[in-house]
ROLUM-461648 format. One record per residue (C-alpha): residue number from 1; x, y, z. Coordinates in steps of 0.2 Angstrom, whole numbers, plus 5000, padded with zeros to 4 digits. Each point is the difference from the previous one (the first is absolute). Layout:
<rec k="NUM" c1="X" c2="Y" c3="Z"/>
...
***
This chain:
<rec k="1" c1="4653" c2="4658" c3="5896"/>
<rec k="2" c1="4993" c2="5011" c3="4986"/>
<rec k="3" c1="4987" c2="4997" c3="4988"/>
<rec k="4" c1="5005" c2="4995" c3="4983"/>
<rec k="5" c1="4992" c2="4996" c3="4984"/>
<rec k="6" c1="5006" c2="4986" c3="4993"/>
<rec k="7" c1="4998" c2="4999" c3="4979"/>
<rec k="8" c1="5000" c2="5012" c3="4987"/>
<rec k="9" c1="4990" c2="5017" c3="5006"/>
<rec k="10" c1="4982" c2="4997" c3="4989"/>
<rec k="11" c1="4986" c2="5014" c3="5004"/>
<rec k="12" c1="4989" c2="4986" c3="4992"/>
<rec k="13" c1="5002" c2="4985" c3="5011"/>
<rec k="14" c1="4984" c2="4999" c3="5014"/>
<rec k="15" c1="5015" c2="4995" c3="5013"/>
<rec k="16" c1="5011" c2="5015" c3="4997"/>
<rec k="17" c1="4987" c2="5012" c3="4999"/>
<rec k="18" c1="4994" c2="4992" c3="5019"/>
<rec k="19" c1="5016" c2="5000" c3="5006"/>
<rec k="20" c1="5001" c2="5019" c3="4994"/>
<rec k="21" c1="4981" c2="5004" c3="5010"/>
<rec k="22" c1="5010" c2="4994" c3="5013"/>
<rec k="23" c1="5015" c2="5008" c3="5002"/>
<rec k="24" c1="4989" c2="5017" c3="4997"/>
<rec k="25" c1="4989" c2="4995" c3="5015"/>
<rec k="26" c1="5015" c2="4996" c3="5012"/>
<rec k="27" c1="5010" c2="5018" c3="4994"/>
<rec k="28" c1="4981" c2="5009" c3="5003"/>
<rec k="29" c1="4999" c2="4990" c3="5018"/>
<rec k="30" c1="5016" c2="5006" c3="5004"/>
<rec k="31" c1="4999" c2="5018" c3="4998"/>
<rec k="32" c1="4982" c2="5000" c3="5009"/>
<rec k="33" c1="5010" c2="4991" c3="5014"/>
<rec k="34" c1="5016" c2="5010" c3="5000"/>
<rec k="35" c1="4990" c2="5020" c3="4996"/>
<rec k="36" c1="4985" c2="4994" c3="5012"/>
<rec k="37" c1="5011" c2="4997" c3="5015"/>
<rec k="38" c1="5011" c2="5014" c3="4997"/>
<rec k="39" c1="4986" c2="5011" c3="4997"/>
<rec k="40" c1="4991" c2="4993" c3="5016"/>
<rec k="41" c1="5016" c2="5001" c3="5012"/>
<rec k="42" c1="5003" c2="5019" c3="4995"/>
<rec k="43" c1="4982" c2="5001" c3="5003"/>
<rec k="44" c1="5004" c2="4995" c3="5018"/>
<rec k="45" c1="5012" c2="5007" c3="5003"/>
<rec k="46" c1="4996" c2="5019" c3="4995"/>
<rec k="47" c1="4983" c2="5000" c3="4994"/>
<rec k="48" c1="5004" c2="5007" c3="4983"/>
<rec k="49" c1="4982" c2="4994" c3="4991"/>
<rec k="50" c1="4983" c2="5005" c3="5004"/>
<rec k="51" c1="4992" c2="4987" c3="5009"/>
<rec k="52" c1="4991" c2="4990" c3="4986"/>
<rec k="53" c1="5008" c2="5004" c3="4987"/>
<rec k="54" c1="5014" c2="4986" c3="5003"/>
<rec k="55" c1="4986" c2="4984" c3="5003"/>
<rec k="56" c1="4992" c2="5007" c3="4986"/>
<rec k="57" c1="5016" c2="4998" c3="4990"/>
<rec k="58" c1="5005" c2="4984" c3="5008"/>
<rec k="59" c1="4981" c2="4995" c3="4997"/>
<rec k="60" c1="5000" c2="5005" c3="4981"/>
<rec k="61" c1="5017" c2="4988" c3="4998"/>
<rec k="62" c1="4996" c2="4988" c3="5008"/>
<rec k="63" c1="4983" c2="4995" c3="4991"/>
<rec k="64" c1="5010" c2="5005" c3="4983"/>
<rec k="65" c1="5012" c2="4988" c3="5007"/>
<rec k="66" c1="4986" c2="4986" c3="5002"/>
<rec k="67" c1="4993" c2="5003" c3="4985"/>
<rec k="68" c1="5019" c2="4998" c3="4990"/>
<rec k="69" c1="4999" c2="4983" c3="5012"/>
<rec k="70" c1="4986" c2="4996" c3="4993"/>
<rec k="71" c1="5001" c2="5003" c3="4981"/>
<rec k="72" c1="5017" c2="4992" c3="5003"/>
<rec k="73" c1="4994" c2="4981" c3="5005"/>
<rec k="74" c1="4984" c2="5002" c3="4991"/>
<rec k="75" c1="5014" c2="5001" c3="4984"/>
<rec k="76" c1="5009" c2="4987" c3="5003"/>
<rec k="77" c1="5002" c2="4987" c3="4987"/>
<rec k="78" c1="4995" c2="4983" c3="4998"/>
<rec k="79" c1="5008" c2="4987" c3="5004"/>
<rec k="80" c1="5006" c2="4987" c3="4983"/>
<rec k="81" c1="4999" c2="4981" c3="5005"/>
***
């Protein structure tokens, strides 16, 4: 099932701008996933890279990746009772 926003589409509400920092995290861990292992199977398979070039690389995302993790539940609103 996709993920929908349901409401009017306001850049000012806490909730929607989470939802957004979300979305944005999940599209980023999705091409690290899908780039990463491609890059990482071709590496297998034909060597293309020098050899620390790639774990740096994979290295690099990953922490930037962590980080975006981080920032994202660090931002996450309060919750209204």
């Amino acid at each position: 099932m996709p993920i929908r926003w349901y409401g009017p589409a306001n850049p000012e509400d806490p909730t929607y701008r989470h939802f957004e920092r979300i979305v944005n995290f999940c599209v980023h861990a999705g091409a690290f996933a899908a780039i990463n292992s491609g890059a990482w199977f071709f590496q297998e398979m034909r060597h293309p890279f020098p050899e620390p070039s790639l774990s740096w690389i994979t290295g690099v995302w990953a922490t930037a990746l962590a980080i975006q993790l981080a920032s994202v539940i660090a931002r996450r609103p309060k919750e209204s009772d």
